[in-house]
Legacy VTK file of the C-alpha trace (Angstrom):
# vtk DataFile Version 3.0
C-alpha trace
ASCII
DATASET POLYDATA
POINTS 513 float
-48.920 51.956 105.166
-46.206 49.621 106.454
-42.496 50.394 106.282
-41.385 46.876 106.294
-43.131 44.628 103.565
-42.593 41.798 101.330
-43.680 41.046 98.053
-44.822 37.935 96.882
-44.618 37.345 92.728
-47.280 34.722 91.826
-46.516 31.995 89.201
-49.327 30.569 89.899
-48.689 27.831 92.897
-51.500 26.758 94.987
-49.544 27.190 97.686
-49.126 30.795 96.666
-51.891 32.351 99.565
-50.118 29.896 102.102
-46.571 32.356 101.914
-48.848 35.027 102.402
-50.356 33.816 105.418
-46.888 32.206 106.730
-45.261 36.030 106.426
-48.130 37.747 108.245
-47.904 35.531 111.435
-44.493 36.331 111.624
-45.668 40.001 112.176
-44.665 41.734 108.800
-47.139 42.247 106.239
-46.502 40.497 102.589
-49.062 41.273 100.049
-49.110 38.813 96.192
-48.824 40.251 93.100
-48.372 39.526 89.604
-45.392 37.889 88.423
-44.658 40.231 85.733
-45.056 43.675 87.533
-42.632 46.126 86.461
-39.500 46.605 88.299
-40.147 50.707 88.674
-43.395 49.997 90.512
-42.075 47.684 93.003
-39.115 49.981 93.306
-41.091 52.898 94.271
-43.054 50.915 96.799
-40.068 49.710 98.658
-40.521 46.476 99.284
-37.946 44.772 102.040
-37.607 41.612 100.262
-39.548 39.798 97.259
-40.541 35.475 97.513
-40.964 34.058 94.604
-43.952 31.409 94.369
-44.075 28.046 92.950
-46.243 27.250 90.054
-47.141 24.407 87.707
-45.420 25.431 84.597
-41.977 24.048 83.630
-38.938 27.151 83.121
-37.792 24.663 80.087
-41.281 25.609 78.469
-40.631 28.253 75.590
-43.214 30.599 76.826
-42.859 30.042 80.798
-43.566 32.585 82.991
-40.970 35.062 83.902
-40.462 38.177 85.938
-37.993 40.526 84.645
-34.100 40.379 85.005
-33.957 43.986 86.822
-36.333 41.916 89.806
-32.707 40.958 90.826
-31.196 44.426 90.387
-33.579 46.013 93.336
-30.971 45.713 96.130
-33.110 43.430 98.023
-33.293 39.868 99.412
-34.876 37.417 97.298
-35.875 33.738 98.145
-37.287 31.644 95.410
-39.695 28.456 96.144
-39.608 25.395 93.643
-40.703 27.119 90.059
-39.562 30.503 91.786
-36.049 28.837 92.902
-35.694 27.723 89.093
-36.376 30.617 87.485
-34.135 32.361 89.622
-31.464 29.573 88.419
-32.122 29.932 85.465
-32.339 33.866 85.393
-28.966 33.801 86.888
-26.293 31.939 84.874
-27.383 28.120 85.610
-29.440 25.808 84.384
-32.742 23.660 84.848
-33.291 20.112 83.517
-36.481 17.631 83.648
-35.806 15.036 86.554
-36.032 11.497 85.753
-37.888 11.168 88.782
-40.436 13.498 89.713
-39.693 14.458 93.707
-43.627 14.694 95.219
-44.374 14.601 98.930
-41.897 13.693 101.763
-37.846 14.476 101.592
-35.141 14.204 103.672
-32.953 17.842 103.211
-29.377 17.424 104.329
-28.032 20.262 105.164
-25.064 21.520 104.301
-24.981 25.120 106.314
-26.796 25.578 109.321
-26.063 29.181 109.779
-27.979 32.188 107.745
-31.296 30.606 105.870
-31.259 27.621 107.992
-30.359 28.914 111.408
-31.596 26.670 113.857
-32.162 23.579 112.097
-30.586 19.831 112.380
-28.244 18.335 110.083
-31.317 16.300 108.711
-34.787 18.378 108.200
-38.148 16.296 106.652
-39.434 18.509 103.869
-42.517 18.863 101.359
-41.529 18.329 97.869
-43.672 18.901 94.677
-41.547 19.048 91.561
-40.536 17.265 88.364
-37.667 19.497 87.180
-34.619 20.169 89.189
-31.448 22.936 89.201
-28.433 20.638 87.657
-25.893 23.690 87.593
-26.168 26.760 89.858
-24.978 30.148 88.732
-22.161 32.492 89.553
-22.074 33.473 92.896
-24.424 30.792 94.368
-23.541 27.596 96.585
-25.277 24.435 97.386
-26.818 24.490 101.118
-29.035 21.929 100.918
-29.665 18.565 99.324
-31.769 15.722 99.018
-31.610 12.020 97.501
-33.110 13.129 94.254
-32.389 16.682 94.448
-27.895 17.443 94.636
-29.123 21.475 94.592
-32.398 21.724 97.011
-31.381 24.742 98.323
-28.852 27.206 96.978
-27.184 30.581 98.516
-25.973 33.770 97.159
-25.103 35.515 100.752
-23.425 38.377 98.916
-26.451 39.167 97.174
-28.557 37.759 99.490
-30.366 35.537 96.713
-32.076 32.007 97.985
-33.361 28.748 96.636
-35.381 26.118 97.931
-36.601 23.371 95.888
-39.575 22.290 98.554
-42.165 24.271 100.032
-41.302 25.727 103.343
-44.898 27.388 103.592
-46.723 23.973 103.657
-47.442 22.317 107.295
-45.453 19.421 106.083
-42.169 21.430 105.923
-42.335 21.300 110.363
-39.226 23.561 110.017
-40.461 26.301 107.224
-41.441 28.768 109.704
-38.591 29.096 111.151
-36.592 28.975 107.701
-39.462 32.325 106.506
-38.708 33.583 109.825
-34.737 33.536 109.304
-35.354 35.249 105.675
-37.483 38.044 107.083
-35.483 39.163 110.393
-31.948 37.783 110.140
-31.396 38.148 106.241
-33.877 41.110 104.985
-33.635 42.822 108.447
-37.257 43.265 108.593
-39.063 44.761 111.531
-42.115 43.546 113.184
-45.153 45.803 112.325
-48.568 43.552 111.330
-50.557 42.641 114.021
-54.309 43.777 114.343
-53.982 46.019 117.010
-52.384 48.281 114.563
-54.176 47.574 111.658
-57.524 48.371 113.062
-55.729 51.638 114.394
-54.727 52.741 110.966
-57.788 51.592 109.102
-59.832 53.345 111.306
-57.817 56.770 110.366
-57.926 56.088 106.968
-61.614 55.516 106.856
-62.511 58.915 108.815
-60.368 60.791 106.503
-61.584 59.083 102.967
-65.217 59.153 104.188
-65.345 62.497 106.148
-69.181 63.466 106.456
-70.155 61.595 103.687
-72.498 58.485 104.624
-71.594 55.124 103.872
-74.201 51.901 102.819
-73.902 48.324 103.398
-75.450 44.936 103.728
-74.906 42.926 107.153
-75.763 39.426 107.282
-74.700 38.389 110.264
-71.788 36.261 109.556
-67.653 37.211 110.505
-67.154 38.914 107.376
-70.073 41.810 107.325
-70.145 41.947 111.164
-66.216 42.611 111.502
-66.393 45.204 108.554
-69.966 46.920 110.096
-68.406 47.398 113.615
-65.188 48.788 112.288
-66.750 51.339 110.067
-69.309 51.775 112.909
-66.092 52.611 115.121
-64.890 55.118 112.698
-67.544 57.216 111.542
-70.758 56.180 113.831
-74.164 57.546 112.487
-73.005 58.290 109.301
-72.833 54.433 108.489
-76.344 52.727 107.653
-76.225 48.776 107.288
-78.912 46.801 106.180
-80.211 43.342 106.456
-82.137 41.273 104.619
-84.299 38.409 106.162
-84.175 36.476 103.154
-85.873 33.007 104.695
-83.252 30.977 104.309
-81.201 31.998 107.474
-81.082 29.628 110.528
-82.766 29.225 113.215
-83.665 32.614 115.201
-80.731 34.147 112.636
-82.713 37.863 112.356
-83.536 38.214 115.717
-79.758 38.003 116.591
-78.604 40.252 114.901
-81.112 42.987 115.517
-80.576 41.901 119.135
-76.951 42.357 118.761
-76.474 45.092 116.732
-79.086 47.149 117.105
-79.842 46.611 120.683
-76.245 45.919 121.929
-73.594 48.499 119.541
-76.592 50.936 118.756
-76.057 50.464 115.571
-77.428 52.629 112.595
-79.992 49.461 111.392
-82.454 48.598 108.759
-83.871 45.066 109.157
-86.249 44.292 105.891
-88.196 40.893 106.182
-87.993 40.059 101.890
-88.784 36.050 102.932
-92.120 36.047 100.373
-90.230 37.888 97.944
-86.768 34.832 97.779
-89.320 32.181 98.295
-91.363 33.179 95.323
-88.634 33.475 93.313
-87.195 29.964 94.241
-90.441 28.253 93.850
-89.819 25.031 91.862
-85.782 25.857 91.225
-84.004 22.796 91.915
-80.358 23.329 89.607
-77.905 24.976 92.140
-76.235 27.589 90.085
-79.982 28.834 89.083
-81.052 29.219 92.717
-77.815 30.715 93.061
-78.531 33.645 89.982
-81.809 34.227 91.349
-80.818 34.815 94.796
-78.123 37.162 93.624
-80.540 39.265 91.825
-83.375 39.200 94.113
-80.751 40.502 96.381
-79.684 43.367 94.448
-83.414 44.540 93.627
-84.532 44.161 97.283
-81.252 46.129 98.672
-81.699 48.491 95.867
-85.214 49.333 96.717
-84.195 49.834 100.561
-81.416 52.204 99.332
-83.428 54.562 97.829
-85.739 54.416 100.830
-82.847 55.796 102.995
-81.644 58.990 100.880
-78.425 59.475 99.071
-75.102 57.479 99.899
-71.815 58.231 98.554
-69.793 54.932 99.776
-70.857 51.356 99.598
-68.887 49.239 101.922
-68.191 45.487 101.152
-66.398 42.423 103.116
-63.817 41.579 100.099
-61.485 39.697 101.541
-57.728 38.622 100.674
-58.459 35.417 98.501
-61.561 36.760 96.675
-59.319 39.509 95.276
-56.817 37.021 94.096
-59.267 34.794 93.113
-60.553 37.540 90.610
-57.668 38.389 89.700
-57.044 34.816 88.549
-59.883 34.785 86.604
-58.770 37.827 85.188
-55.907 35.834 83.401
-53.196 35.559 86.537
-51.507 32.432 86.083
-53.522 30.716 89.815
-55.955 28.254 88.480
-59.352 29.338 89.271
-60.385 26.373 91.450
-63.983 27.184 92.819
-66.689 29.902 92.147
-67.820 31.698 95.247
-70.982 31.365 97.379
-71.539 34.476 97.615
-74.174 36.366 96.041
-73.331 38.950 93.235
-72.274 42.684 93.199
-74.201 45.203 92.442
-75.480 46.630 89.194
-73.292 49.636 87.733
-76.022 52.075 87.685
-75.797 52.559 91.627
-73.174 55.030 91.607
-70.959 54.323 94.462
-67.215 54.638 95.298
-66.302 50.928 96.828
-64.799 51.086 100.653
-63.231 47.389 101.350
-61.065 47.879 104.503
-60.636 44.186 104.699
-60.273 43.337 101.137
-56.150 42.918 102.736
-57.023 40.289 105.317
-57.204 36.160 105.280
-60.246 34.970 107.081
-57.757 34.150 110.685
-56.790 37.936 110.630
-60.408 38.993 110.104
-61.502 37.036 113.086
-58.453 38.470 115.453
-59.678 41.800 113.655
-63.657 41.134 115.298
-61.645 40.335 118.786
-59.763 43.422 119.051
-63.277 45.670 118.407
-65.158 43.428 121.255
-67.353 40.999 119.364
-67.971 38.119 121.080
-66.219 34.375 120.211
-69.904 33.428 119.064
-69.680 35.915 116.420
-65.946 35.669 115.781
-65.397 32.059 115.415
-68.764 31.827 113.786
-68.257 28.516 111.033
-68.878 29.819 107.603
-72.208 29.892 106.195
-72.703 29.911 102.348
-74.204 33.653 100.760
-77.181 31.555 99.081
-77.899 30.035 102.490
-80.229 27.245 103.268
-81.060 26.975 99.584
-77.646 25.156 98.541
-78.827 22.670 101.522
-81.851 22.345 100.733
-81.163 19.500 97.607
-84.150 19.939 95.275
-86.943 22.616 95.213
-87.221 25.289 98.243
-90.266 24.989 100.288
-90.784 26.445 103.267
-91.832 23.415 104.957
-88.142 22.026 103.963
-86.561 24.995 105.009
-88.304 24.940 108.375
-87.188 21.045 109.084
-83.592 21.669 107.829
-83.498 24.900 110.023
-84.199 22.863 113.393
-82.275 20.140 112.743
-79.245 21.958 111.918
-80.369 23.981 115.848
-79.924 20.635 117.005
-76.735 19.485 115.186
-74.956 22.979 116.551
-76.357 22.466 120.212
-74.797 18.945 120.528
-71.451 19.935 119.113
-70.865 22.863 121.263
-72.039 20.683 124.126
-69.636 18.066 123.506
-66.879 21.652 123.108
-66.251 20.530 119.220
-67.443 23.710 117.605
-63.942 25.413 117.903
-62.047 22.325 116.559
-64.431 21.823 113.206
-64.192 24.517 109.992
-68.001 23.598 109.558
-70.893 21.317 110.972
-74.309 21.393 109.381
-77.430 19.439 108.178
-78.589 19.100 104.478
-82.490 18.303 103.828
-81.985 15.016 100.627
-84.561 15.424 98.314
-85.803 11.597 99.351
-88.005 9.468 101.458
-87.356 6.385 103.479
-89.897 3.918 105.553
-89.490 4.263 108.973
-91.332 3.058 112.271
-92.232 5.170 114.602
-94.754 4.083 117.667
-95.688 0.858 116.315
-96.288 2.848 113.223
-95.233 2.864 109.655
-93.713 6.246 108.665
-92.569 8.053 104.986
-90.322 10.724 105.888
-87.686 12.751 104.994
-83.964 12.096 105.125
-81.253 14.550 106.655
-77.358 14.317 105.829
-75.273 15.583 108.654
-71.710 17.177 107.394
-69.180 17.999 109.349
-64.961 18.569 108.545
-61.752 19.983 109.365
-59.887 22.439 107.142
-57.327 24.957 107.244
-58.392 27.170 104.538
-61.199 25.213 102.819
-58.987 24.285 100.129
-59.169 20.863 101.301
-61.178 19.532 104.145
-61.553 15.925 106.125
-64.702 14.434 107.031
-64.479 14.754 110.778
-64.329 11.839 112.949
-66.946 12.628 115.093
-67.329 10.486 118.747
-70.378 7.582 118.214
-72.027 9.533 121.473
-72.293 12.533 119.269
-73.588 11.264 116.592
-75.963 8.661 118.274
-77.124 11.943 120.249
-77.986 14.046 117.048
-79.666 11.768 115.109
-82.226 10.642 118.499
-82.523 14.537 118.598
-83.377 15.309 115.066
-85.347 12.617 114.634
-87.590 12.734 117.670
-87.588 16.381 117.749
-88.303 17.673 114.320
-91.268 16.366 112.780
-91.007 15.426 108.852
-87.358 13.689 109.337
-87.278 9.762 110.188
-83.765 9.048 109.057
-79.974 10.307 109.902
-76.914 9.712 107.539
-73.378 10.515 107.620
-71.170 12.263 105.363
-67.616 10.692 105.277
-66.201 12.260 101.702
-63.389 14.595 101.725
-62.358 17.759 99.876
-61.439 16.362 96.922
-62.973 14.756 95.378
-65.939 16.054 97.159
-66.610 19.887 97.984
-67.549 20.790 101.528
-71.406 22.178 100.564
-73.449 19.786 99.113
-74.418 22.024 96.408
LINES 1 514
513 0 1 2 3 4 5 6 7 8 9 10 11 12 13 14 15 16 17 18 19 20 21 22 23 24 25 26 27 28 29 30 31 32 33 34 35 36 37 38 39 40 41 42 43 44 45 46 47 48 49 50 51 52 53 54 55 56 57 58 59 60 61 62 63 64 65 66 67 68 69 70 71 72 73 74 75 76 77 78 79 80 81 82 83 84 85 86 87 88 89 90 91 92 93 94 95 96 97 98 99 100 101 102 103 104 105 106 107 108 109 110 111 112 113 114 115 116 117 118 119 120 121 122 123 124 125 126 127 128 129 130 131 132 133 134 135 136 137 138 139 140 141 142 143 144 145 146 147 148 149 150 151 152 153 154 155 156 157 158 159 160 161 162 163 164 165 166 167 168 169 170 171 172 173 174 175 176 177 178 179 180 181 182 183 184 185 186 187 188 189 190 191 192 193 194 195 196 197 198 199 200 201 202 203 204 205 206 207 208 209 210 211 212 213 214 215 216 217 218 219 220 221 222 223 224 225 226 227 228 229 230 231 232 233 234 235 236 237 238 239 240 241 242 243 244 245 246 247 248 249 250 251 252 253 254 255 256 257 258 259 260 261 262 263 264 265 266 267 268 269 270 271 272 273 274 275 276 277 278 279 280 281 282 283 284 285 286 287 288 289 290 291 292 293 294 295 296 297 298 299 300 301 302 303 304 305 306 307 308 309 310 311 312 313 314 315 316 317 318 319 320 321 322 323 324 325 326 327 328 329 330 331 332 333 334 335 336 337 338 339 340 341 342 343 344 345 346 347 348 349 350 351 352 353 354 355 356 357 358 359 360 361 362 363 364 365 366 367 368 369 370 371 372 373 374 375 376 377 378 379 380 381 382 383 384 385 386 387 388 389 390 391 392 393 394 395 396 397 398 399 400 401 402 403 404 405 406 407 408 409 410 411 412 413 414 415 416 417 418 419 420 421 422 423 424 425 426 427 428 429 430 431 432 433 434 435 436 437 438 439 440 441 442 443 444 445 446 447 448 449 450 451 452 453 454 455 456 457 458 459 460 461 462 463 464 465 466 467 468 469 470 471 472 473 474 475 476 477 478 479 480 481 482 483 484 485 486 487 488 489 490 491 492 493 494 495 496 497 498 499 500 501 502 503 504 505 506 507 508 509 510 511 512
């Protein structure tokens, strides 16, 4: 699909997805994969250049991983990153020895050439370090271009073969220099040529689509959120009526959630759309459910028998489409066995059964959650829908602590109305990953009117994040805050008390449940 690529080998860094993304916004598409893929297959696909990741095992461990030695007989450039700079020492004639003291956080590199790898950079470059070996003797052919006071070999340089090391993470934000040192691998070094922006991709995928699906008909589920909205208005682009999307008023959307998107996608695109109102049916099922993962397993089911039953309703489908996205497929394949740690189970609710014989379409299943949005911009959605905050697959349930009533759900839906209104009013909506309320499964006394009151209590979360990885309790301005809590409490009837949520990602997670 893309002449110029590069191949990321994955030893299991957490920082893996970040060298992904850091490759892409220089324009040329990169796509992870498993350390040990054979060299044949990455021959035939032709990569430009291969990274290898970090990772948290040691290359003095007996059984590390390893990719194989003909990775360095390809032709092409290769730049290693911490474990994938030691390996690559290793691999190659030197050697690799536990450090005395473990290098974590903040370096200063000094570096020796400023021309090639590090074009453009000062004599003296602040770095992010996270190891606790280091390269004590480089191989034949290599030379030291950077160092650091704990680190003599930081960065080493074969230029004949075009081989690179760095010992710190030029992905991270903390490296302020690391674009420009991916940038000076890609263009200057592995002479790659600009060809991933969204413009194009949408272009292609759009071919691709119309000649996979032809006049077959194609199923899915929109919720409403960036994910199913991007993917339903790109196959709606590509093959029109012969895409049906469904949604599923489950009750625990927000505020005026189903009437939006019938109003917008029905009304607006003329889109092919079933709504089905199923709110008795998930409320039934939730009735006295208070554990998290349950509500979660019911909601997942209830899901799959109500869009199964709609299904049927509509005829025969030979495609189900589905908003898989970049880091749920390396997610799975972490839990597969890759060598990423699998650090968090995801929101969404469950596949479906194998009985409904479908071939899976996923035309974003290549995309991070940034190009997906600049993916809904380029087909015409509007910013409300594109830089929509993310919104758990269980919904309201996981913020809703404690058993699901629809009294609760009704209180928690207009106070989070309120919580949105006052930070798009004060222009923060933009600036936060996500704001929301969550209905606490307690009482407080309270005065209202001269009058005693035993009400509920509502949490107000809000943080910043780059990738929801890790996330900071925003700092909202006192105004804002003393304005949402007057709101909520004067205006939704049930709630006498406002709190604040000031944990961070970890130890805390951003949902509440």
């Amino acid at each position: 699909m893309y002449k110029d690529w590069v191949g990321i080998l994955d030893f299991g860094s957490q920082y893996t997805h970040l060298i992904a993304r850091r490759v892409r916004e220089c324009g040329v598409y990169s796509e992870i994969l498993p350390y040990n893929i054979k060299a044949e297959e990455l021959l035939s696909r032709r990569p430009s250049a291969l990274i290898l990741s970090g990772g948290p095992a040691s290359v003095t461990e007996r059984r590390s991983p390893a990719c194989g030695k003909d990775t360095f007989n390809m032709g092409v450039p290769v730049l290693g990153i911490c474990y994938g700079a030691q390996l690559m020492a290793k691999m190659l004639g030197g050697k690799v020895s536990g450090a005395r003291a473990r290098e974590y956080g903040k370096a200063i590199l000094k570096v020796s050439s400023r021309k090639g790898l590090f074009k453009g950079l000062n004599k003296s470059e602040p770095v992010w370090m996270s190891h606790g070996d280091k390269i004590t003797k480089l191989g034949d052919g290599f030379k030291i271009i950077g160092s650091t006071e704990n680190a003599k070999i930081a960065a080493m340089a074969d230029e004949k073969r075009r081989f690179y090391g760095l010992q710190f993470h030029p992905e991270v934000m903390h490296t302020p220099k690391g674009k420009r040192i991916i940038n000076n691998f890609l263009f200057d070094i592995a002479a790659c040529r600009k060809s991933w922006d969204m413009h194009s991709f949408v272009k292609s995928s759009i071919e691709e689509l119309r000649a996979r699906i032809g006049i077959d008909k194609v199923l899915c589920a929109l919720s409403g959120g960036v994910d199913s909205s991007v993917l339903t208005l790109l196959l709606h682009k590509a093959i029109g009526k012969n895409l049906k999307a469904i949604f599923i008023d489950n009750g625990l959307l927000r505020k005026n959630e189903a009437a939006l998107v019938k109003k917008r996608f029905k009304n607006y695109y003329r889109l092919n759309l079933k709504t089905v109102n199923a709110q008795d049916i998930f409320l039934d099922g939730l009735r006295g459910i208070r554990d998290p993962e349950l509500k979660r397993k019911i909601i997942g089911r209830l899901f799959i028998r109500v869009f199964e039953k709609e299904a049927k309703k509509l005829g025969k489908f030979k495609f189900l489409a589905q908003g898989t996205l970049y880091p749920d497929v390396i997610e799975s394949r972490s839990a597969l066995g890759g060598p990423s740690a699998t650090i968090k189970t995801h929101h969404n609710v469950g596949g479906l059964p194998p009985h409904l014989k479908f071939e899976l379409i996923e035309p974003l299943k290549d995309l991070f959650k940034d190009e997906v949005r600049l993916v809904g911009k380029e087909l015409g959605l509007p910013d409300e829908v594109v830089y929509r905050q993310p919104f758990p697959g269980p919904g309201l349930a996981v913020r809703v602590l404690g058993a699901i009533t629809k009294e609760r759900l009704d209180i928690l839906r207009e106070a989070d109305w309120i919580l949105i209104d006052e930070i798009k009013k004060a222009k923060l909506y933009r600036k936060l990953w996500q704001s929301f309320c969550v209905f606490l499964p307690v009482k407080t006394v309270g005065v209202m009117g001269d009058k005693r009151t035993y009400e509920n209590v509502v949490a107000v979360r809000a943080v910043t994040s780059v990738d929801a990885m890790t996330a900071h309790w925003a700092k909202l301005p006192y105004e804002v805050l003393e304005r949402v809590s007057n709101r909520i409490i004067n205006e939704v009837k049930g709630i006498n008390r406002v709190v604040y949520d000031v944990s961070s990602k970890p130890p805390s997670t951003i949902e509440w449940e």
